[in-house]
N, C-alpha and C positions, 0 to 999 in steps of 0.2 A: 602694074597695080596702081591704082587711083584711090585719091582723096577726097572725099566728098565734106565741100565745109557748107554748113544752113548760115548765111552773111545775113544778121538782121538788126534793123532799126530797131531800138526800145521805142515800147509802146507811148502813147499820147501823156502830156507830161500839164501839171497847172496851169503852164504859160504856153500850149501850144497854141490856142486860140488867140492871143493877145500877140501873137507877131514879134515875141520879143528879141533879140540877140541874147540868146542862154548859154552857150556852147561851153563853157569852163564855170559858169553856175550851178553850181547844184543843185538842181529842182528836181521833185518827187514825182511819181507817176500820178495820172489823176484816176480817177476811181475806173473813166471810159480806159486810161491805157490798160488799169488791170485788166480790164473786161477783151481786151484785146487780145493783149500777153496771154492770158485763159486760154481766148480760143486757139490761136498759135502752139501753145503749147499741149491742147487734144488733139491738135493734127496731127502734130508730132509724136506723139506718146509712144507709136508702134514702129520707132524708126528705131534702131540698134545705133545709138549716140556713144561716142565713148568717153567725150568730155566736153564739158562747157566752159568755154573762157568770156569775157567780159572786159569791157573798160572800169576800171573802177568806181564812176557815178551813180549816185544812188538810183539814180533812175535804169540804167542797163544794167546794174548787180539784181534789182527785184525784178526786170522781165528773165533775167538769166535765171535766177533763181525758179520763179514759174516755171518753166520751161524746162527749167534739169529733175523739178520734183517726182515726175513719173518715173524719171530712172533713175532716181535716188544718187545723184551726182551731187556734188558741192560744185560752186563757181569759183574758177579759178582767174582775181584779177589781172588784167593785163594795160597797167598805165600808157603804152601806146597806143591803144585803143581807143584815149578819150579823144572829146571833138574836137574841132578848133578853138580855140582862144579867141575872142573879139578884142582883147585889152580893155580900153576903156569907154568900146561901145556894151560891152554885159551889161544885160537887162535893160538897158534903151530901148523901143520900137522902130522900127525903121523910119517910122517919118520923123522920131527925134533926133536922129542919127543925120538924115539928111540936113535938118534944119541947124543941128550944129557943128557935125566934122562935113560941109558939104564937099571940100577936098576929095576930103579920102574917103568919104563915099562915093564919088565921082573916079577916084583911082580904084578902087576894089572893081566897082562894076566894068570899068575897063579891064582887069587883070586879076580876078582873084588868086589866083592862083601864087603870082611873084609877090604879090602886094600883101603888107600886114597895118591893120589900123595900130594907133600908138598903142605900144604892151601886149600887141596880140601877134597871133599866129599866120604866116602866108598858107595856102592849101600846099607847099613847097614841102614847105618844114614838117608838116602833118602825114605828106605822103612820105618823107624822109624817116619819121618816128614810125608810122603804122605799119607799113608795107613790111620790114624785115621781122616786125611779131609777127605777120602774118603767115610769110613764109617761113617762120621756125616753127611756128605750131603745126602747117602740113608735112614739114620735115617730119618734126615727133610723131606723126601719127601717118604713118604708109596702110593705105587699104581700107581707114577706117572714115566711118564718116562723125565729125566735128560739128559745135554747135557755137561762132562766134556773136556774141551781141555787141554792135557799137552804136555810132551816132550818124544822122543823116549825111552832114559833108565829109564824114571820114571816109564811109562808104562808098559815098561817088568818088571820091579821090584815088580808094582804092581800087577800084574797077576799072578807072580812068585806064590808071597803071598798066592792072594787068591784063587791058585789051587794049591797047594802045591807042584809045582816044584822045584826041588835044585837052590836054589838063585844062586850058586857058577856055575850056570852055562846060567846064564840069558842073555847073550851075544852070546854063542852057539844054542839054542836052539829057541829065539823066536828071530823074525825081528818087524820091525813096519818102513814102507815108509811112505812121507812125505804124508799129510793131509788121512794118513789111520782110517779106521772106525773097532771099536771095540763092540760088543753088550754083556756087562755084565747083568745077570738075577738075582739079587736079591731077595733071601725069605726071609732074613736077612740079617743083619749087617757084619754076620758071616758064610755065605752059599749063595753063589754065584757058577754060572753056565755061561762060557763063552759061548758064541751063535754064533757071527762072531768075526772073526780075522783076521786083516790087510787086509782092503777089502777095493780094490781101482778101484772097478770097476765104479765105477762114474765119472774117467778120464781115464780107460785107457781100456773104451770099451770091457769089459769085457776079457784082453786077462789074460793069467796065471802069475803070477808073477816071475819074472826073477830069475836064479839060485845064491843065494845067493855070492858076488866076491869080498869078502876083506870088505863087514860092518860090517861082525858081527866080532868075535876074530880070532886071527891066526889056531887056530885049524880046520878051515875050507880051510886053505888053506895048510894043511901038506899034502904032499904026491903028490902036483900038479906040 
């Protein structure tokens, strides 16, 4: 018997367009993530969900909330959930970030993963918090299918994990746009099978997803 969990990004937020480091900020959805969370959650409306959990920021408590309203669920928060910590890059832009920690901006994009700016979180410590809410809530729910909402770098962390991709490289390798849908297939706790990944075709009319331009790490952008 298997678990089906819907792994999703909250939708687009006031400061996604501005590039900022937000991650332990509490920024609101913007009017486009509503419209997003909306559609995600008519896709969903005929799925037989039996619970929705959430990170507790305001931004994934209101796409969870959309999203549970067809089946009359309440969101249930779950603080492991939330994103990473920046410390004391939050709300910087990235080119502020490099022009003044250019260290440890130089160490993150080396190793995000092991590496925490001053006050903030490594992706270590995030997969350390998120991973075991994860697997208690497919504990709690054998057979049924779940409806998680987190944050972009939580999510590749936790994917990282549970298909044993190189953490150290969870920034280059996996994306996740705003209010994307994820299908994790649990047989266990511990044997998990991804189904879809970042799948936004429920706003964007099914076209193919744009070539990745300065979200994920600089390493994508050597050589251009």
């Amino acid at each position: 018997m298997s678990t089906r969990i819907f792994l999703i990004r909250h939708g687009a937020t006031v400061l996604t367009a501005e590039d900022r480091f937000a991650g332990a900020t509490d920024v609101r959805l913007s009017d486009e993530g509503r419209r997003q969370a909306a559609k995600l959650s008519e896709r969903l409306a005929g799925e037989k969900i039996a619970a929705v959990y959430a990170s507790p920021l305001d931004r994934t408590m209101e796409t969870a909330r959309i999203i549970a309203a067809p089946h009359g669920l309440e969101v249930l928060p779950r603080p492991g959930l939330k994103e990473i910590s920046h410390g004391h890059w939050e709300q910087h832009t990235r080119a502020e970030v490099e022009a003044k920690f250019p260290d440890e901006a130089a160490a993150w994009e080396e190793d995000p993963f092991t590496y925490a700016p001053e006050g903030g979180e490594s992706g270590l410590q995030v997969t350390a918090r998120s991973l075991p809410v994860l697997m208690d809530i497919v504990r709690q729910h054998p057979g049924q299918t779940v409806t998680v909402v987190s944050h972009k770098a939580t999510i590749r962390l936790l994917l990282s994990s549970l298909l044993g991709f190189d953490p150290r490289r969870y920034r280059d390798n996996l994306d996740q746009n705003p209010a994307a849908l994820n299908i994790v297939d649990f047989k266990s706790p511990v044997r998990a099978r991804l189904t879809l990944f970042n799948d936004t075709s429920h706003y964007d009319h099914g076209a193919l997803p744009a070539v990745p331009a300065g979200r994920l790490s600089k390493w994508w952008a050597a050589g251009k």
